[in-house]
C-alpha positions as CSV (number, residue, x, y, z in Angstrom):
1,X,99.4,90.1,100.0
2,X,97.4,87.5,102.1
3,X,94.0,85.8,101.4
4,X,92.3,85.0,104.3
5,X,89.6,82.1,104.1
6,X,86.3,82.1,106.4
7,X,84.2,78.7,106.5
8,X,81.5,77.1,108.9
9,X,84.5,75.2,110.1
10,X,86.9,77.7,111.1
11,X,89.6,79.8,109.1
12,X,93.2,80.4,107.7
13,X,95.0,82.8,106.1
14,X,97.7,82.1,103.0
15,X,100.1,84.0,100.2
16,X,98.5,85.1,97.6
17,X,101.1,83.2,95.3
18,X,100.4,80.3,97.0
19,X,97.0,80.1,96.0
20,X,97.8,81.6,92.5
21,X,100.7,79.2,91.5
22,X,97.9,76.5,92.7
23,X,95.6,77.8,90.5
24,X,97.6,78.6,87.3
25,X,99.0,74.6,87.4
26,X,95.1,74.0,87.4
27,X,94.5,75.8,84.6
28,X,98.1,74.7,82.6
29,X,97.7,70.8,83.0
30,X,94.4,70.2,83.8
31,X,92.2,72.8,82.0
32,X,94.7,73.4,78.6
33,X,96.2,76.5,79.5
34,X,92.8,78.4,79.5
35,X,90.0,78.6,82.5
36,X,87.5,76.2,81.2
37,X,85.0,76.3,83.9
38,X,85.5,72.9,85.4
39,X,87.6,75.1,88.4
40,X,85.1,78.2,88.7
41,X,84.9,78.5,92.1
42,X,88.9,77.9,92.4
43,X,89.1,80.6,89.6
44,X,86.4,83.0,91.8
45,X,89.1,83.3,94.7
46,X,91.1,85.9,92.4
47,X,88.2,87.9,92.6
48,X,89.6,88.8,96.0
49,X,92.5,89.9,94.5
50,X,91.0,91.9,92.3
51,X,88.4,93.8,94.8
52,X,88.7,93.0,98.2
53,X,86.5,90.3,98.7
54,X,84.1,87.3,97.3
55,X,81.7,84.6,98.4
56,X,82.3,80.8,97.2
57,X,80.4,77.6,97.3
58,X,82.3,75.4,99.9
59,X,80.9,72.4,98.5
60,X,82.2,73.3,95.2
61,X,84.9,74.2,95.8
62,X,86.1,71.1,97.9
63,X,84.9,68.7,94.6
64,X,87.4,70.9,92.5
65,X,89.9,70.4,94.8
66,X,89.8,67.0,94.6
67,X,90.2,67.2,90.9
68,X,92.8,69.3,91.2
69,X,94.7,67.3,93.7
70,X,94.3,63.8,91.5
71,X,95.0,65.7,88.2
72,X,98.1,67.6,89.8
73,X,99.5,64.1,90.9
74,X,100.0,62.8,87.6
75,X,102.6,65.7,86.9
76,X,106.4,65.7,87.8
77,X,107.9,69.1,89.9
78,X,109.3,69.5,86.9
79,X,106.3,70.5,84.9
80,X,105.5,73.5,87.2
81,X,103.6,76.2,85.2
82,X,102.6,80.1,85.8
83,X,100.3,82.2,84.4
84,X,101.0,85.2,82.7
85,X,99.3,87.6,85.2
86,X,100.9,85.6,88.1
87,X,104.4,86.2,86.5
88,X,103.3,90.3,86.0
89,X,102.8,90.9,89.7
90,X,105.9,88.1,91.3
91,X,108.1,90.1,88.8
92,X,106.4,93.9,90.5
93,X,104.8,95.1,87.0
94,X,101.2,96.2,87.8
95,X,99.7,96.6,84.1
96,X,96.8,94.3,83.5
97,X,97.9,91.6,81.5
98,X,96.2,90.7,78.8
99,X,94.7,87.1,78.2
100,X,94.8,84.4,80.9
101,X,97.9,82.2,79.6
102,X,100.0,79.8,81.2
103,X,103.2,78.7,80.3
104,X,106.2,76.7,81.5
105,X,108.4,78.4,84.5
106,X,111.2,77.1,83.2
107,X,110.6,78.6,80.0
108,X,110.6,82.4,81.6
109,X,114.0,81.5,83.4
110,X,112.1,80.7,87.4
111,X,113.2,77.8,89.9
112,X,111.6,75.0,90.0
113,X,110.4,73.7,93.3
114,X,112.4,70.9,95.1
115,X,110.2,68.6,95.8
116,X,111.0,65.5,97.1
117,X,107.8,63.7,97.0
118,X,107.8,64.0,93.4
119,X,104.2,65.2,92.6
120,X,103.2,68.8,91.6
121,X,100.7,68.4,93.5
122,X,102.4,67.6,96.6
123,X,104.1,71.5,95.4
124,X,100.6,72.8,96.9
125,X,100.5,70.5,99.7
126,X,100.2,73.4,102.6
127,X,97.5,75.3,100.5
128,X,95.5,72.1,99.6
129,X,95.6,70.9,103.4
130,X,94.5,74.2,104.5
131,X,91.8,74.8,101.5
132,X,90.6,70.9,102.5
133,X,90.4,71.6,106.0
134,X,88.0,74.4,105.5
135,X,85.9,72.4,103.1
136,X,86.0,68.8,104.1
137,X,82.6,69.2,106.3
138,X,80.6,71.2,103.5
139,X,77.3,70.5,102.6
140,X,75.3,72.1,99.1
141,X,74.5,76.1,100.5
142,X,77.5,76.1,102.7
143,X,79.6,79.2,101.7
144,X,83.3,80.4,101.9
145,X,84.3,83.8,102.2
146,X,87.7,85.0,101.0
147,X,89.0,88.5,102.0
148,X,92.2,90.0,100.6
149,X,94.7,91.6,103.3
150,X,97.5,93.4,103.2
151,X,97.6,95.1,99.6
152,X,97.4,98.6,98.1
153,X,96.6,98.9,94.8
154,X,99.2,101.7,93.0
155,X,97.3,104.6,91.7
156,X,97.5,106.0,88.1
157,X,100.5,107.8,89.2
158,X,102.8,105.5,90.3
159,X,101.9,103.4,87.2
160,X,102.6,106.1,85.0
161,X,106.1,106.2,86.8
162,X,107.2,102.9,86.2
């Protein structure tokens, strides 16, 4: 599944896990495991996921990036986290999870990344370049759209398969 980003100045497109291992080392390190509202609009793009389609503040959105981005730095490759509804769909289970926890990926058995830079944040480099790029410019009103593409949500059937 994609998630494709419209803005005043221009667009891009990028994996859904990209932007969702982004957000869950947000929420791990810098929020304490739980969304604490400092990252709402960053939080708002799995609302794309979730039903097609949202609206965020591009301002926003670019000032939580660059919290992200300095908070992430702080943080070896080794410290990589994933939430629990993150680690649901990678692993193909489709049930709702239930809270919004994060935990260590080395603690469910993932890779880490190799990273040579050395920063988690540098993990997210492509997504934050991409994410900045779109926001750099924005001023208080301007908006970014988010679409998702390229997903089918399994009906009651196939989940009562599994």
């Amino acid at each position: 599944m994609l998630l494709h980003f419209t803005a005043k100045s221009g667009y891009s497109t990028i994996k859904w896990t990209d932007y969702a291992k982004l957000r869950d080392n947000v929420q791990h390190h810098i929020e304490g495991t739980l969304p604490s509202g400092a990252f709402e609009m960053l939080h708002r793009i799995e609302e794309a996921v979730d039903s097609g389609g949202t609206t965020l503040e591009a301002y926003r959105l670019h000032h939580e990036l660059i919290k992200a981005w300095y908070g992430l730095a702080k943080r070896a490759p080794q410290e990589m986290a994933i939430g629990n509804r993150t680690l649901a769909i990678v692993l193909g289970l489709f049930a709702r999870t239930v809270g919004r926890h994060t935990l260590p990926v080395t603690e469910v058995g993932l890779q880490l990344p190799n990273n040579e830079a050395g920063y988690l944040c540098n993990c997210f480099r492509d997504t934050f370049r991409m994410l900045f790029a779109l926001t750099a410019t924005a001023q208080p009103g301007d908006v970014i759209t988010v679409t998702r593409v390229g997903y089918t949500k399994p009906n009651d059937k196939d989940q009562a398969a599994a």
